[in-house]
Biopython code that builds the backbone (N, CA, C, O; Angstrom):
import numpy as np
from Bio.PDB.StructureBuilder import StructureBuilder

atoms = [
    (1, "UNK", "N", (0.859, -1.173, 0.000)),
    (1, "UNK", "CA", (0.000, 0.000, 0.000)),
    (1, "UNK", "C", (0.903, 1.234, 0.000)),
    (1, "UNK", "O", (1.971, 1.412, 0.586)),
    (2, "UNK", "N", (0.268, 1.967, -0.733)),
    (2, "UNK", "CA", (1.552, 3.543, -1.151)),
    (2, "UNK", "C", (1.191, 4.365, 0.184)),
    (2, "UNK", "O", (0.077, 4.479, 0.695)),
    (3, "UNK", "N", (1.956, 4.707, 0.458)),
    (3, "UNK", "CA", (2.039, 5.693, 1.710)),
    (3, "UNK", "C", (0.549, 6.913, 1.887)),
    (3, "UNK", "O", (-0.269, 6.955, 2.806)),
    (4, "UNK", "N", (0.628, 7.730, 0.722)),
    (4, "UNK", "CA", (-0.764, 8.172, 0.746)),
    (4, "UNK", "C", (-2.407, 7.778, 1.368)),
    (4, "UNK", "O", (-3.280, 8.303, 2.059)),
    (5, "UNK", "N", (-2.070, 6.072, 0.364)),
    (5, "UNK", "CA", (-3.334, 5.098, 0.913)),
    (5, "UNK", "C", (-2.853, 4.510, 2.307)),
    (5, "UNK", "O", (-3.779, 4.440, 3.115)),
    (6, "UNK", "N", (-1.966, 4.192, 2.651)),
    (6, "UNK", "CA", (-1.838, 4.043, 4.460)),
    (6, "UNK", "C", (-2.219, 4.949, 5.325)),
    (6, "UNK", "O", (-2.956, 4.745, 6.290)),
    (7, "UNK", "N", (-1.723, 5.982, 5.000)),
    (7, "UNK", "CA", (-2.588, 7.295, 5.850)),
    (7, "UNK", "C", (-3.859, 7.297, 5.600)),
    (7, "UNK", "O", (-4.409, 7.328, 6.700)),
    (8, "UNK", "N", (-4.649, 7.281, 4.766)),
    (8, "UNK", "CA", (-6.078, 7.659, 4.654)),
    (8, "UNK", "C", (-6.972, 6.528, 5.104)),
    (8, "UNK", "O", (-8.180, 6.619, 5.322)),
    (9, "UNK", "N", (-5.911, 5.006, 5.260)),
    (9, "UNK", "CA", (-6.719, 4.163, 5.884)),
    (9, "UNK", "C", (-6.828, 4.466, 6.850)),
    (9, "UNK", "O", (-7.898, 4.921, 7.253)),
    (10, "UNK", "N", (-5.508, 4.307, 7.801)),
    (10, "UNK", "CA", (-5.028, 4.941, 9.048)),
    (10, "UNK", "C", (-5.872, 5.718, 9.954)),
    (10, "UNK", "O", (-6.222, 5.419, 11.096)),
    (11, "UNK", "N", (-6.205, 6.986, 9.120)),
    (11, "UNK", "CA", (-7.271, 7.875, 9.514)),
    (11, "UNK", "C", (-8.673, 7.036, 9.571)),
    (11, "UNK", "O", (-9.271, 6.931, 10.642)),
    (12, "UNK", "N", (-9.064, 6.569, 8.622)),
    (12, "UNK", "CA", (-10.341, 5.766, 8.662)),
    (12, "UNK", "C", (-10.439, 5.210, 9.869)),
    (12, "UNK", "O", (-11.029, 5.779, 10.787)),
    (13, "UNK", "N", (-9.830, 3.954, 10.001)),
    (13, "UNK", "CA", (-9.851, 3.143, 11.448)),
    (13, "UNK", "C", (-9.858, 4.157, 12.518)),
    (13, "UNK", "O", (-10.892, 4.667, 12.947)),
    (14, "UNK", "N", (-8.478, 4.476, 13.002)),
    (14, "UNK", "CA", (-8.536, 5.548, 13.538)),
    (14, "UNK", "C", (-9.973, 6.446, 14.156)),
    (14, "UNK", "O", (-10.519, 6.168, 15.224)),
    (15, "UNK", "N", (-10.470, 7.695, 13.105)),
    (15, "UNK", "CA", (-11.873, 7.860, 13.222)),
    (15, "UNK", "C", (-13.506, 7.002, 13.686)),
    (15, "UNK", "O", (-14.593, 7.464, 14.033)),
    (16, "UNK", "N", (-13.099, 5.841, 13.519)),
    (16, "UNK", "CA", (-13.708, 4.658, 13.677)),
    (16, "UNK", "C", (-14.089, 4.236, 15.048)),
    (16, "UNK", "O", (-15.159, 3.903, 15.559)),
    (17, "UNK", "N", (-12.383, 4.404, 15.654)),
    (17, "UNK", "CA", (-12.023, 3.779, 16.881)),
    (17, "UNK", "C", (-12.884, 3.747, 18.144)),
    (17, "UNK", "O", (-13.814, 4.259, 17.521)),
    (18, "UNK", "N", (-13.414, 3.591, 19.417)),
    (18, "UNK", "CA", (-14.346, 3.681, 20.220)),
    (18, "UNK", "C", (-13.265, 2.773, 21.657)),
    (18, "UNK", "O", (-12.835, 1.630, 21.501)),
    (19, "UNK", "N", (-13.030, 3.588, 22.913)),
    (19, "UNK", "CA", (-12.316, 3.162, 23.738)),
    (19, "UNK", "C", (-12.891, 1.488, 24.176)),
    (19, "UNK", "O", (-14.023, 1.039, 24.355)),
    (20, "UNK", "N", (-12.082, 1.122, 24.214)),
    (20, "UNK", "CA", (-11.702, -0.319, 24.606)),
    (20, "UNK", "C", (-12.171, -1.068, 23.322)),
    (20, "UNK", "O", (-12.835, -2.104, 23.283)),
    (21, "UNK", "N", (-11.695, -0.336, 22.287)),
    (21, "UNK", "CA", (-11.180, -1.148, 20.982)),
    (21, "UNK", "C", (-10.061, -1.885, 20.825)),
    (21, "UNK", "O", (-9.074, -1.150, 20.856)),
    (22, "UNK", "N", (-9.790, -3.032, 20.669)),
    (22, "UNK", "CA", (-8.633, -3.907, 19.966)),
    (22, "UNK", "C", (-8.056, -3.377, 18.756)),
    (22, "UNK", "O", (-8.583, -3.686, 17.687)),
    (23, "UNK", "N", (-7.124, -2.678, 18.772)),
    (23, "UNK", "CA", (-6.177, -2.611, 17.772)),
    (23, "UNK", "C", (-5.299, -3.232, 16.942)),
    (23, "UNK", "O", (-4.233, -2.739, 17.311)),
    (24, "UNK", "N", (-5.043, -3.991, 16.063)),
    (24, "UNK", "CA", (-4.275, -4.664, 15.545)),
    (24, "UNK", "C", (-2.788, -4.356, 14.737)),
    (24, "UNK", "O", (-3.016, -4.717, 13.583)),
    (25, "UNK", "N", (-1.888, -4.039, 14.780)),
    (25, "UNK", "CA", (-0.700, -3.008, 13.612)),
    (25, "UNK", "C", (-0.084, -4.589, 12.908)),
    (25, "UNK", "O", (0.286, -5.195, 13.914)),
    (26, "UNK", "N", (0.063, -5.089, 12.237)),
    (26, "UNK", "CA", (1.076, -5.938, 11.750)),
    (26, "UNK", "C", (2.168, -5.182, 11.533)),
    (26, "UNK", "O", (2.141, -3.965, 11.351)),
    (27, "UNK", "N", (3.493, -6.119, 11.552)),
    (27, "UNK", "CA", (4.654, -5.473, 11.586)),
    (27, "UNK", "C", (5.532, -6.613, 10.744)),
    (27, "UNK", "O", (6.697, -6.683, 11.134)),
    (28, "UNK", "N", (5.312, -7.177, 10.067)),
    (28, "UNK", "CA", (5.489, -8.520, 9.250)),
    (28, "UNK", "C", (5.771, -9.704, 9.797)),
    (28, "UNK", "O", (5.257, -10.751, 9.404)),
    (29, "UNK", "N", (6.747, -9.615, 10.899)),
    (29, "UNK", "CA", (6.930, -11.438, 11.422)),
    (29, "UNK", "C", (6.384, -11.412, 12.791)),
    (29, "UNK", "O", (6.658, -12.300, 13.598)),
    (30, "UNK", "N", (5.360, -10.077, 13.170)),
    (30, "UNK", "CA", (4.903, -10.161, 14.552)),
    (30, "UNK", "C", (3.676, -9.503, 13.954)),
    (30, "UNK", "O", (3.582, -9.068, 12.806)),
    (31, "UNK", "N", (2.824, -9.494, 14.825)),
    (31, "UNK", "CA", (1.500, -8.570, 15.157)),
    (31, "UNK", "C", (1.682, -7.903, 16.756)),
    (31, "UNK", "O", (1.926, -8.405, 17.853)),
    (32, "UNK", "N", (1.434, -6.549, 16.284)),
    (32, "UNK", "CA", (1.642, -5.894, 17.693)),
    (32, "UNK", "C", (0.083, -5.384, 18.092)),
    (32, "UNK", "O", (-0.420, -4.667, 17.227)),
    (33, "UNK", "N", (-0.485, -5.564, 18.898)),
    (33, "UNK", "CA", (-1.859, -5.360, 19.764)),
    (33, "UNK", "C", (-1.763, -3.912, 20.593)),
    (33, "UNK", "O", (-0.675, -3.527, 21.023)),
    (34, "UNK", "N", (-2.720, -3.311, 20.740)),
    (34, "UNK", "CA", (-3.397, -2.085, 21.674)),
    (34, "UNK", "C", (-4.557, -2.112, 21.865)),
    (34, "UNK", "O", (-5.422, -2.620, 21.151)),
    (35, "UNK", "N", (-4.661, -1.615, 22.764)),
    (35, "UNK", "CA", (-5.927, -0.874, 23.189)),
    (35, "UNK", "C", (-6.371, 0.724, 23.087)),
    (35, "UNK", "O", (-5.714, 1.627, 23.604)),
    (36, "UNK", "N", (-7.306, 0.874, 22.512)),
    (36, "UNK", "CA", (-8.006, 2.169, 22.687)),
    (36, "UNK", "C", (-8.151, 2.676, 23.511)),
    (36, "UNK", "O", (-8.935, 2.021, 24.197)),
    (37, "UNK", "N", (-7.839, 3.684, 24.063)),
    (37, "UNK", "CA", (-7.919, 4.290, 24.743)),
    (37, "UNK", "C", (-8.800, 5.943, 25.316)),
    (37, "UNK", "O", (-8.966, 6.476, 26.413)),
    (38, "UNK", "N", (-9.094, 6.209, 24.217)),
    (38, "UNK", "CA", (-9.995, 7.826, 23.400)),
    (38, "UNK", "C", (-8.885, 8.364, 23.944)),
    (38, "UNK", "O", (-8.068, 8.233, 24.855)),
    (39, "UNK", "N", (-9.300, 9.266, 22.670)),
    (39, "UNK", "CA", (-8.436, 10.805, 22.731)),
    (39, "UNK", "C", (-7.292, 10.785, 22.284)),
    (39, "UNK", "O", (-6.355, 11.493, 22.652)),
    (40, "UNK", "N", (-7.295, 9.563, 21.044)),
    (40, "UNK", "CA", (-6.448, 9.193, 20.206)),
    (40, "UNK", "C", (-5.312, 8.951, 21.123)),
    (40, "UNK", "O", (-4.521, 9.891, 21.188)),
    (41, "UNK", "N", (-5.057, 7.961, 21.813)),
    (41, "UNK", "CA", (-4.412, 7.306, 22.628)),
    (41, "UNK", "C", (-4.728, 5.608, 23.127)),
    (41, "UNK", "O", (-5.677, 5.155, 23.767)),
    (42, "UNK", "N", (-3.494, 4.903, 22.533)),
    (42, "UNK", "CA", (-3.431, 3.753, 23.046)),
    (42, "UNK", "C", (-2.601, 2.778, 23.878)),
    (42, "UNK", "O", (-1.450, 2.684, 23.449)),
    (43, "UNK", "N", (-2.781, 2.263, 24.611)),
    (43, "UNK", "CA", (-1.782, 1.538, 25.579)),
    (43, "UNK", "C", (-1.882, -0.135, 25.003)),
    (43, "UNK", "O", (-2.732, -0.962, 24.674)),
    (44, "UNK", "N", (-0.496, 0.001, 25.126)),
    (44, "UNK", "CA", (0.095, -1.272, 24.366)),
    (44, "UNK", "C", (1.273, -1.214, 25.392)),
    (44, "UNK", "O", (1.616, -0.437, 26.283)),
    (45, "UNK", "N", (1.942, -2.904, 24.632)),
    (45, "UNK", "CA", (3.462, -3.066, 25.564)),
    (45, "UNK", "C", (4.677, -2.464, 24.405)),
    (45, "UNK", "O", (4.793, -2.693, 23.201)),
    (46, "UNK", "N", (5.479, -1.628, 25.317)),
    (46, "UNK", "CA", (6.811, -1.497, 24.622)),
    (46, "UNK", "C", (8.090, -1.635, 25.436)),
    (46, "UNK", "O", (7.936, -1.798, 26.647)),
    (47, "UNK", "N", (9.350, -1.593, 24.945)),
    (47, "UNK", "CA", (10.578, -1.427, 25.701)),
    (47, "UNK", "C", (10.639, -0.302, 26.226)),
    (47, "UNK", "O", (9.844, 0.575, 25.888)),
    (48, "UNK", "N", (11.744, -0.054, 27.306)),
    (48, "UNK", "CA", (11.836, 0.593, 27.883)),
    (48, "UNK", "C", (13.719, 1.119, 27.300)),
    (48, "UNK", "O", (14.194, 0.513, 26.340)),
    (49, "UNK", "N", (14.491, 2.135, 27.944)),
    (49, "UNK", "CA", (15.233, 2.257, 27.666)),
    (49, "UNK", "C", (16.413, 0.721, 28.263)),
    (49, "UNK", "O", (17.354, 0.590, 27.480)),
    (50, "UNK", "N", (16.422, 0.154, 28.905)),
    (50, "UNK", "CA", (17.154, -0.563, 29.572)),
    (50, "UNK", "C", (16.417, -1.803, 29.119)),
    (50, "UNK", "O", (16.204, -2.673, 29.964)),
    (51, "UNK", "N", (16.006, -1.976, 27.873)),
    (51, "UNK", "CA", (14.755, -3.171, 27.012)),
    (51, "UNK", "C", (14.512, -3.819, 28.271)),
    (51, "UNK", "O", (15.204, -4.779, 28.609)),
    (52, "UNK", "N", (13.553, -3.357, 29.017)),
    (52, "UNK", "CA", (12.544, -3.730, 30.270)),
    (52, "UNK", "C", (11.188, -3.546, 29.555)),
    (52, "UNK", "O", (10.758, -2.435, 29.243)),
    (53, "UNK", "N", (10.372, -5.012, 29.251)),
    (53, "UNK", "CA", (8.667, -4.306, 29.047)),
    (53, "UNK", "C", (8.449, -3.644, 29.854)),
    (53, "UNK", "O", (8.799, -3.750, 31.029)),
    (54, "UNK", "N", (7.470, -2.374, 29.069)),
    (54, "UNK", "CA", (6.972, -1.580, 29.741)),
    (54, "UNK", "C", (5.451, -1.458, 29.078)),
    (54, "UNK", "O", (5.110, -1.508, 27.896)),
    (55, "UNK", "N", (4.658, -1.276, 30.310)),
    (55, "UNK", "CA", (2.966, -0.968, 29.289)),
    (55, "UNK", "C", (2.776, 0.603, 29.439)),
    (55, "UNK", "O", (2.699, 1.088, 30.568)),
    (56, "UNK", "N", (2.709, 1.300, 28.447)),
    (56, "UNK", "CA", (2.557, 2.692, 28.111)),
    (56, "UNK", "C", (1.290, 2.932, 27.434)),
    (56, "UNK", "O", (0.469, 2.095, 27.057)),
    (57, "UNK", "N", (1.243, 4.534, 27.310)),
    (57, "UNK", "CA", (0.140, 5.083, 26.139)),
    (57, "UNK", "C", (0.927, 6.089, 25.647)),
    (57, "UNK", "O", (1.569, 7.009, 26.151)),
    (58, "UNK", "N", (0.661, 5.577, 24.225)),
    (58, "UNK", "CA", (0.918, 6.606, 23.548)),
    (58, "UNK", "C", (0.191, 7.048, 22.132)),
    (58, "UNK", "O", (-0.680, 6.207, 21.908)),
    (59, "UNK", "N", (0.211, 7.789, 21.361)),
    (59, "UNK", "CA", (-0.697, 8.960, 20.436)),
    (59, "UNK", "C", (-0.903, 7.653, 19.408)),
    (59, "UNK", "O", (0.115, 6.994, 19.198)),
    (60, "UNK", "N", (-2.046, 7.260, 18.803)),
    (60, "UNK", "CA", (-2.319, 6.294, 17.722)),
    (60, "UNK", "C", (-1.399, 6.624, 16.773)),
    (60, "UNK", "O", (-1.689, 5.547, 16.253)),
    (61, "UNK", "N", (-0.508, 7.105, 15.989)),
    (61, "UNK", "CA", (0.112, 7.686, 15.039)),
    (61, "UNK", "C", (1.293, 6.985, 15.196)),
    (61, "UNK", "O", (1.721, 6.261, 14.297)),
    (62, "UNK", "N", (2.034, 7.175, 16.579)),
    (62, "UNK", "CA", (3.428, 6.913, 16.831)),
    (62, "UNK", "C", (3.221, 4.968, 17.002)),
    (62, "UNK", "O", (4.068, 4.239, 16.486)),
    (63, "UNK", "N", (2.273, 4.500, 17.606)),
    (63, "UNK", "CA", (2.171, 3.165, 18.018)),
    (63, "UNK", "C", (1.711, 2.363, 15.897)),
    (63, "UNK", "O", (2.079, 1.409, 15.212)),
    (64, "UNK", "N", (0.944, 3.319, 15.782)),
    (64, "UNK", "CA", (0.703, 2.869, 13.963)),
    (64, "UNK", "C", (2.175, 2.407, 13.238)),
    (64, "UNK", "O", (2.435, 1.380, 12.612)),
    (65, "UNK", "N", (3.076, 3.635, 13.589)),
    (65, "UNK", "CA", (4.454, 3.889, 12.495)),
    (65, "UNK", "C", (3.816, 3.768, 11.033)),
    (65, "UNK", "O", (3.022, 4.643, 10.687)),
    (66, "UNK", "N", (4.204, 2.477, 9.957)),
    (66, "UNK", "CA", (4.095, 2.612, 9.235)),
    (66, "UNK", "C", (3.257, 0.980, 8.808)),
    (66, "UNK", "O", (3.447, 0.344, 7.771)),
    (67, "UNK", "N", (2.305, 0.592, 9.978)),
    (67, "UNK", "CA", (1.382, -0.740, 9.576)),
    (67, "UNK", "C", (0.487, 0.138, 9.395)),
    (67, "UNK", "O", (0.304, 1.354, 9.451)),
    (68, "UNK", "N", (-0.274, -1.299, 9.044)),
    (68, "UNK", "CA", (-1.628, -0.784, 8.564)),
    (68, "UNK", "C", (-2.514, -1.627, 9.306)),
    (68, "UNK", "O", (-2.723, -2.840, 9.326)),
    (69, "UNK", "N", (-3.134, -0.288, 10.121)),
    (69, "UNK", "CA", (-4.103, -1.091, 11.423)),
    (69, "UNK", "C", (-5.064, -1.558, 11.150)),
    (69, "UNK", "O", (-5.317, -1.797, 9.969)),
    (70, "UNK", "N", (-5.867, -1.827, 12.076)),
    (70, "UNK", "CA", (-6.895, -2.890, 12.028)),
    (70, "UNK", "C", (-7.458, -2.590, 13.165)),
    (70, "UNK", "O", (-6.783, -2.341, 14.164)),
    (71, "UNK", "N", (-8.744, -2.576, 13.159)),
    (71, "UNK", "CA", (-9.825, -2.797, 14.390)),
    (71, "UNK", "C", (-10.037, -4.358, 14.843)),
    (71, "UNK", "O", (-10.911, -4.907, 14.172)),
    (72, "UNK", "N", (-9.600, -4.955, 15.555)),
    (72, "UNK", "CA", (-9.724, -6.396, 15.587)),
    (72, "UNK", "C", (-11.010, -6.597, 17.036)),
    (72, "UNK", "O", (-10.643, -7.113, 18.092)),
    (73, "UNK", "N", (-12.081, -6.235, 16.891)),
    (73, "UNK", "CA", (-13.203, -6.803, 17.662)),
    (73, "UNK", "C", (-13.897, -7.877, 17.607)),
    (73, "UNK", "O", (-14.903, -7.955, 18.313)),
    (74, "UNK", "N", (-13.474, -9.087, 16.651)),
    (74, "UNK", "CA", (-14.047, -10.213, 16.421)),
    (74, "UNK", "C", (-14.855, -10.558, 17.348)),
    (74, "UNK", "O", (-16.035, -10.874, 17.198)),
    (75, "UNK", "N", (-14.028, -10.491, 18.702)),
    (75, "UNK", "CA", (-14.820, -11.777, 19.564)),
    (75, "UNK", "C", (-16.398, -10.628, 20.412)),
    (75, "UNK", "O", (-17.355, -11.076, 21.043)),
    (76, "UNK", "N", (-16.174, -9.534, 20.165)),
    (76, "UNK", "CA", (-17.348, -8.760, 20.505)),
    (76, "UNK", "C", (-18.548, -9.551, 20.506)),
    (76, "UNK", "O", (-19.300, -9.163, 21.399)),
    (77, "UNK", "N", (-18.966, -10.415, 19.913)),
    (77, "UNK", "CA", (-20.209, -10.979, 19.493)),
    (77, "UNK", "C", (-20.078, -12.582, 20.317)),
    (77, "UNK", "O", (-21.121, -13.184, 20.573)),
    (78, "UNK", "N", (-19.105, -13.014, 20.585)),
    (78, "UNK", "CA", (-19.239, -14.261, 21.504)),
    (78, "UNK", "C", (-18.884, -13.878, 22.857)),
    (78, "UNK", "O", (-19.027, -14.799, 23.661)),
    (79, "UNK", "N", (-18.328, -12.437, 23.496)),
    (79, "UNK", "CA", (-17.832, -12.680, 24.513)),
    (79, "UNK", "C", (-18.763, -11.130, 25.026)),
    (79, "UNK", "O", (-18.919, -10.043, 24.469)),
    (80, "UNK", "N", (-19.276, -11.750, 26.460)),
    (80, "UNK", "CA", (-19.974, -10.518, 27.303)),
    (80, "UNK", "C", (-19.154, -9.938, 27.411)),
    (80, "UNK", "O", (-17.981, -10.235, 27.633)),
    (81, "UNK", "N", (-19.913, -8.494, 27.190)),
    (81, "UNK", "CA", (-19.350, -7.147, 27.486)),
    (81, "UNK", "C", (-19.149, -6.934, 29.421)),
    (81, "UNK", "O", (-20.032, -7.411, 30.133)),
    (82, "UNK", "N", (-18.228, -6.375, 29.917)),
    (82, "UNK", "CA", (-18.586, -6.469, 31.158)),
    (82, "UNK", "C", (-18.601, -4.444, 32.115)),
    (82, "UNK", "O", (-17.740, -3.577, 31.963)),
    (83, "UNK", "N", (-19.433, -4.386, 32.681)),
    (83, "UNK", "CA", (-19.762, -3.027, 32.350)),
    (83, "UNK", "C", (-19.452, -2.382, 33.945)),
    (83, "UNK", "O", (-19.843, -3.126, 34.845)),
    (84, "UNK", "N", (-19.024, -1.539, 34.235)),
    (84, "UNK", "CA", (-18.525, -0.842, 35.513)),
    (84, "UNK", "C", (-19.568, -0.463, 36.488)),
    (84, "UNK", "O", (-19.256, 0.099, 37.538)),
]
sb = StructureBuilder()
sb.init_structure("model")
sb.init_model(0)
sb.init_chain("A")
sb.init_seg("    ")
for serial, (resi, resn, name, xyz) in enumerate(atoms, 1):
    if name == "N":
        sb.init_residue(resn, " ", resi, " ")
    sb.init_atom(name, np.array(xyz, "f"), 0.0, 1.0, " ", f" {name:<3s}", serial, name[0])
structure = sb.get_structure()
């Protein structure tokens, strides 16, 4: 996908998004996962400086780089919602 059409998907999903969405980024020999968070913010796992996992949030854009995301809510429909 040409860079142009990655962004405008990007944005699509993105716009889409609704907190405690499953995010999906492929990254070719991994799939990296997030969570939604609103306010265009998601928490996912990353390294740390001293490569220690760390679970952070950060801006949908920077956690995107250059995959092409995905809303991955499949199991929405087999699994109860559980509500606060």
């Amino acid at each position: 996908m040409n860079p142009v059409s990655l962004k405008v998907h990007n944005q699509a999903v993105h716009s889409s998004l609704e907190k405690g969405d499953i995010v999906r980024f492929p990254r070719g020999i991994y799939d990296h996962f997030g969570i939604y968070n609103g306010g265009g913010k998601i928490i996912h796992m990353d390294k740390d400086k001293e490569n220690k996992i760390i679970v952070r949030e950060d801006e949908f854009d920077k956690v995107c780089k250059n995959s092409k995301a995905e809303k991955c809510n499949y199991l929405d429909d087999i699994c109860r919602q559980v509500k606060n």
